[in-house]
C-alpha positions as CSV (number, residue, x, y, z in Angstrom):
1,X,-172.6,-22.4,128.7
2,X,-174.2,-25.5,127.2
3,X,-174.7,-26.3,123.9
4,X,-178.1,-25.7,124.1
5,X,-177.7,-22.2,125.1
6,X,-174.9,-21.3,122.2
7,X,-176.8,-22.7,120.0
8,X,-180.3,-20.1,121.3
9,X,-178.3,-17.5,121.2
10,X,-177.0,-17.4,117.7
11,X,-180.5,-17.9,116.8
12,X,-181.3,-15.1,118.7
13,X,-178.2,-12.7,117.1
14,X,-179.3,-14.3,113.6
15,X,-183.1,-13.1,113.7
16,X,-182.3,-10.1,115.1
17,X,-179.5,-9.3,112.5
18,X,-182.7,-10.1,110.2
19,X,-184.6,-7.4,111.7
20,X,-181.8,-5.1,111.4
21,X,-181.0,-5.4,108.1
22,X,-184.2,-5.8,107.2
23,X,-185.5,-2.9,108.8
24,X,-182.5,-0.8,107.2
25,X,-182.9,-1.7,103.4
26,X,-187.0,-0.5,104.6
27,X,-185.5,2.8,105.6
28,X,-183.5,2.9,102.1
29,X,-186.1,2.3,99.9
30,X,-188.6,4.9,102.0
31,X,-185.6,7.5,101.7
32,X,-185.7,6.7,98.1
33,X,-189.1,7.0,97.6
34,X,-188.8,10.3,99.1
35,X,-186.1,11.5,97.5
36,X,-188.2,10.8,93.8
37,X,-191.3,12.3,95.7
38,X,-188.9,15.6,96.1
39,X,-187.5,15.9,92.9
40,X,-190.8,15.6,91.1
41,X,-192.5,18.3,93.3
42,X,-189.5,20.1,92.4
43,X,-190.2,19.6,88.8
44,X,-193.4,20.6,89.1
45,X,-192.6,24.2,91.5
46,X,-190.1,25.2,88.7
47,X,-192.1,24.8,85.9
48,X,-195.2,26.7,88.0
49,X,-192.5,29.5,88.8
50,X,-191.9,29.9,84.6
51,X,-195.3,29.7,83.3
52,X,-198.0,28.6,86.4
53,X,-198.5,25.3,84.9
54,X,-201.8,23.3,85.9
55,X,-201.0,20.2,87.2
56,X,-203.0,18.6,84.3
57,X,-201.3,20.1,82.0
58,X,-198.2,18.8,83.2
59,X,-199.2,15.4,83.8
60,X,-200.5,15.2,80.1
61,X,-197.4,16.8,78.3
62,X,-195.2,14.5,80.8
63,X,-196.1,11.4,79.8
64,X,-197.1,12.3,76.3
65,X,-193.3,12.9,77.1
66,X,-192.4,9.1,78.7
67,X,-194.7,7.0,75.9
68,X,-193.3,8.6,73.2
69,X,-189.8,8.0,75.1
70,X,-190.7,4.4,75.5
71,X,-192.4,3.3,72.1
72,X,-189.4,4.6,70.1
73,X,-187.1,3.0,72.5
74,X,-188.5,-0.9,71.9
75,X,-189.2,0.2,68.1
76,X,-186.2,2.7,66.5
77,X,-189.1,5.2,66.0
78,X,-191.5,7.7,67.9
79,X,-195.2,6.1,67.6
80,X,-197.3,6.9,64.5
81,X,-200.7,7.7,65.8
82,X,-202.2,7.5,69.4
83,X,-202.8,4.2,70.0
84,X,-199.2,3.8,69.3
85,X,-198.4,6.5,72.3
86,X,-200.7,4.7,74.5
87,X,-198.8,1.7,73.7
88,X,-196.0,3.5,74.8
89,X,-197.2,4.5,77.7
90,X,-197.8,0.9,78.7
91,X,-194.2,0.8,78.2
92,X,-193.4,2.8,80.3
93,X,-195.8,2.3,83.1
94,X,-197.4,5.5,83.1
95,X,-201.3,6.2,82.8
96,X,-203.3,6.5,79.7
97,X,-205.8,8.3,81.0
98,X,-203.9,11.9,81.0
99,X,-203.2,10.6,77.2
100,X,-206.7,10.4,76.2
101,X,-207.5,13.8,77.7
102,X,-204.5,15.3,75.4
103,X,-206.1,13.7,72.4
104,X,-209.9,14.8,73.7
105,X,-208.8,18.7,74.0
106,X,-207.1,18.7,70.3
107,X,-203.1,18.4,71.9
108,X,-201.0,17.9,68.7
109,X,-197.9,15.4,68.6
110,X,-195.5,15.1,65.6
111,X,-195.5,11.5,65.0
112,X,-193.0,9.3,64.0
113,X,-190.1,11.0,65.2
114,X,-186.7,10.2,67.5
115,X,-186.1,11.9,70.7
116,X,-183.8,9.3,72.7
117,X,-180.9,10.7,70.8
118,X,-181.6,14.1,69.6
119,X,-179.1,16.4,67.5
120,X,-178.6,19.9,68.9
121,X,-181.0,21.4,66.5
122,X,-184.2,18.6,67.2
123,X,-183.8,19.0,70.8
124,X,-185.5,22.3,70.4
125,X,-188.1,21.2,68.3
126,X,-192.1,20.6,69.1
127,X,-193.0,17.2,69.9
128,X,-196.5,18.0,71.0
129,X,-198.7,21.2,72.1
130,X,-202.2,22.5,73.1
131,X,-204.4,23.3,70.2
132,X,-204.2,26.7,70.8
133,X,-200.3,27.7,70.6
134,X,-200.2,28.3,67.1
135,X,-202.9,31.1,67.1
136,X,-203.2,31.8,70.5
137,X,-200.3,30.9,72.5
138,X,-200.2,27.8,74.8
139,X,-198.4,25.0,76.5
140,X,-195.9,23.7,74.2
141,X,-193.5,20.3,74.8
142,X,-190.1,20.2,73.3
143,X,-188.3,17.2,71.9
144,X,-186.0,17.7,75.3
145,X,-188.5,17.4,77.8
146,X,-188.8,21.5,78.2
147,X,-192.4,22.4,78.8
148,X,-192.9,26.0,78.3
149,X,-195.9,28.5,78.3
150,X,-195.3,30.5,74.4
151,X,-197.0,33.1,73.0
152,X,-198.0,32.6,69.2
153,X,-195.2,34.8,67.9
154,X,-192.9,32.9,69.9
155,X,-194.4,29.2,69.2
156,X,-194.2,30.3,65.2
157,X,-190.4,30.4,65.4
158,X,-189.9,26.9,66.4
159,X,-190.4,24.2,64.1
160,X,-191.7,20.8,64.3
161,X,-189.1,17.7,65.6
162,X,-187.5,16.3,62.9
163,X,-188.1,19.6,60.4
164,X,-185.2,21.0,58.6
């Protein structure tokens, strides 16, 4: 073989071993977007086998969930008010939008308050819920992510994050 043709076909074993490898980390990061795809819709089927959550509802309580998580993380402390959660969902690169719909329909949050490392009584306590819970019974967020569906008797027996 000449030099010539050594020398075309490493080019030709070099670009293909680009394509290869390029083509495999594709695969990976598809097989990783599916696998977070699966888990969430997993999320989302056990938490409509508890309570029959509306979608809404979950995507308002989750990342009520994620800015809170994020705002105390850069600052030592949950956000004081709801331009501070909405900071915090910037944060954490979630929409605002389901936010501002929380805050439209009356959702309360306890401000001010630390979930990133919780004791083992605060991770049972309220971090936010639908107006309705205390009287009526409604969708309820816990300090530990938990979303549950509680009656009023059962949403009066658990106290606000960061209560004693």
């Amino acid at each position: 073989m000449s030099v010539k043709t050594c020398f075309q076909l490493l080019v030709v074993i070099l670009v293909s071993s680009f394509f290869v490898t390029g083509c495999g980390e594709l695969k990976k990061a598809r097989k990783t977007v599916k696998k977070s795809s699966s888990k969430l819709k997993q999320d989302l089927n056990d938490l409509q086998q508890r309570g029959k959550v509306d979608p809404m509802v979950y995507r308002k309580l989750n990342n009520i969930y994620k800015a809170y998580q994020a705002y105390e993380k850069k600052n030592g402390q949950g956000p004081a008010n709801w331009n501070q959660l909405k900071e915090g969902a910037r944060l954490a690169n979630v929409e605002t939008s389901p936010i501002d719909e929380a805050k439209r329909e009356g959702y309360t949050v306890i401000w001010n308050g630390k979930i990133n490392k919780l004791s083992e009584t605060d991770q049972w306590g309220l971090l936010a819920y639908d107006q309705r819970a205390p009287l009526n019974g409604g969708w309820v967020l816990l300090a530990n992510k938990t979303m549950e569906k509680m009656s009023a008797e059962d949403f009066a027996s658990f106290k606000p994050l960061g209560s004693k």
